[in-house]
C-alpha positions as CSV (number, residue, x, y, z in Angstrom):
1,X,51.8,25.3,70.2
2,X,52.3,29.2,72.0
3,X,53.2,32.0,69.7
4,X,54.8,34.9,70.8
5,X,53.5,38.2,69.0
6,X,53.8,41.9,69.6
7,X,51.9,45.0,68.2
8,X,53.9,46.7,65.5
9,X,51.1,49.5,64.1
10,X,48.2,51.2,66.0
11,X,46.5,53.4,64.5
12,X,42.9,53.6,62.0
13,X,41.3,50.9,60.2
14,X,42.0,51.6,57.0
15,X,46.0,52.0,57.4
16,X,46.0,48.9,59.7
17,X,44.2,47.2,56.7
18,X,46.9,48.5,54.2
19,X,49.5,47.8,56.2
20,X,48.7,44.3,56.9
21,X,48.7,43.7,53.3
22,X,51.8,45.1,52.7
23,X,52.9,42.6,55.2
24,X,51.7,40.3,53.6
25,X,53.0,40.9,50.2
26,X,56.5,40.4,51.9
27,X,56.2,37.3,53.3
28,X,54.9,38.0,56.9
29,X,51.5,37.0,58.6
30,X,50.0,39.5,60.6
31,X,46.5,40.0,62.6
32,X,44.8,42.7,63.8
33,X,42.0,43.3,66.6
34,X,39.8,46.7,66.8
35,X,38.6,47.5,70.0
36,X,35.7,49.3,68.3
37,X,36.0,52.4,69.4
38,X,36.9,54.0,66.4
39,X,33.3,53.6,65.5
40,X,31.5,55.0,68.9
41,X,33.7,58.1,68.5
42,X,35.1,58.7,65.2
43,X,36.3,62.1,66.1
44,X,38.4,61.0,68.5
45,X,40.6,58.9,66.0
46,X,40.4,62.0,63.7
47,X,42.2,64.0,65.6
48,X,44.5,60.9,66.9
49,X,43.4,60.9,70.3
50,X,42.6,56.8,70.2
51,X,44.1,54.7,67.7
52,X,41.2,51.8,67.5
53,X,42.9,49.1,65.6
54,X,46.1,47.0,66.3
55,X,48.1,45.0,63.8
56,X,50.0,41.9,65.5
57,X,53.1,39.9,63.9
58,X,55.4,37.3,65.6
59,X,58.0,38.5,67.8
60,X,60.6,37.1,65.0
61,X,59.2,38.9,62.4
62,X,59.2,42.2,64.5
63,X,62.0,44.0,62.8
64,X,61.5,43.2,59.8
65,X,57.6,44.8,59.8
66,X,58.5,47.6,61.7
67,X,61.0,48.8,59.3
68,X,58.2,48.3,56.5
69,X,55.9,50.1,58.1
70,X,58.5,52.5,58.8
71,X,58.8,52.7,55.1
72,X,54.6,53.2,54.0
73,X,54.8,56.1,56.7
74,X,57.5,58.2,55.1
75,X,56.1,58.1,51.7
């Protein structure tokens, strides 16, 4: 069985962690993939220049996370 997903958050580790929690919380799976980088050059996603970790959902959960997400980053 194929699954269609799509990145909704790219950014540091430790909001991708939070955020996938969150999702979780309200009912959505989510997965996330860090390319790493974040750890070979730290400054770099200091200063936002690479955002190292991914967070995945399923296409038909899309919306819903993005407006979530949406939501952690304007408090």
């Amino acid at each position: 069985m194929k699954t269609d997903i799509t990145v909704v958050f790219e950014g540091k580790l430790l909001d991708a962690n939070y955020i996938k929690s969150i999702l979780e919380e309200n009912g959505i799976s989510s997965l996330s993939k860090d390319n790493l980088k974040g750890q070979l050059y730290p400054l770099y996603v200091t200063y936002g220049w690479i955002k190292p970790v991914k967070v995945f959902v399923e296409k038909k959960n899309e919306k819903k996370a993005k407006e979530i997400i949406d939501a952690f980053f304007k408090e």
